[in-house]
N, C-alpha and C positions, 0 to 999 in steps of 0.2 A: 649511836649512844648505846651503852652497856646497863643492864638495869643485873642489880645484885638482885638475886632473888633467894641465896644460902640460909640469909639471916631467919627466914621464914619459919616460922614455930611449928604449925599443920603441915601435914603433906598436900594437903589441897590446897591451889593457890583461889586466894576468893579476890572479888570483887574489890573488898574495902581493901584487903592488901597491895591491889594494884593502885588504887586510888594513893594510897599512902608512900609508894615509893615514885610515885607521879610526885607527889610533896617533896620527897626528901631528895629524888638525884636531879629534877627538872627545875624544881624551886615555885611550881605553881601553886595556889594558897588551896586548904583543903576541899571547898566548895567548887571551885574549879576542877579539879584530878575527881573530883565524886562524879559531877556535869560531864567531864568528858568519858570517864571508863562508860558512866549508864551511855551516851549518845552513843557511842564506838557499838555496845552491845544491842541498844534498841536498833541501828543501822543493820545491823549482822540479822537480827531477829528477824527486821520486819522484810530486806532481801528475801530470805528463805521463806516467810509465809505467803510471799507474793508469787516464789517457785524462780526467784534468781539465782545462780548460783551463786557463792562467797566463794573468790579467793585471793589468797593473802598470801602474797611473793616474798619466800625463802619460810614459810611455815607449813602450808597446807592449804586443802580447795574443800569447801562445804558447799553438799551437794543435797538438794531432795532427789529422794525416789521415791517411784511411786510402787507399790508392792500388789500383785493380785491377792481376788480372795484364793482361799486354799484350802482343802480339807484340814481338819488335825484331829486330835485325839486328846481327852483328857489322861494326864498321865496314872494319876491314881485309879480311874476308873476303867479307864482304856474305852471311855462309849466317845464314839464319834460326835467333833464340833465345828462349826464352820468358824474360820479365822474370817474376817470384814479385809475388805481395801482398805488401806491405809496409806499415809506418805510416812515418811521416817526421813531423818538427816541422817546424814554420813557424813566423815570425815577421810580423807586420804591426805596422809601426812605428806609433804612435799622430799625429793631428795636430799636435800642441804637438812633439813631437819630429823630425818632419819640418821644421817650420817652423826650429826651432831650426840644423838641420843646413842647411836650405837658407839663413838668415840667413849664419851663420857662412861660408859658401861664399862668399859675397857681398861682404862684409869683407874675403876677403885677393885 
């Protein structure tokens, strides 16, 4: 199934817009398409806080890494400051999704 996403007013697709074309091209009643986008995201979320990776076949793979500490520098100041370890997500877009986004580039 094909989801129209052109109609879309913002250039950021949000939350409640996916909930809403969950409504209109699936025919699930609002409360339902709300229940499922939040489950789909709390599922994604809570994966990555636990350190699983996400990924999502012909989209992309969400990955944590984990980052050392690191010297750095204030830029205005330039006096040296220590960056902390941190995790961060990442994203790596999948081929088929690449392709897609560099087709469409193409097109207009």
């Amino acid at each position: 199934m094909e989801l129209a996403v052109e109609s879309l007013e913002t250039p950021a697709l949000t939350k409640a817009q996916l909930a809403e074309l969950l409504f209109d091209q699936i025919g699930l009643n609002k409360r339902e398409s709300k229940d499922m986008i939040d489950a789909f995201f709390d599922l994604v979320t809570d994966s990555l806080v636990e350190g699983t990776d996400v990924k999502i076949s012909g989209f992309g793979n969400f990955q944590i890494r984990t980052k050392a500490p690191r010297p750095g520098r204030n830029p205005r100041t330039g006096e040296p400051v220590a960056i902390k370890a941190r995790r961060v997500v990442t994203f790596h877009a999948s081929p088929k999704l690449k392709e897609q986004v560099q087709n469409a580039g193409a097109a207009t």
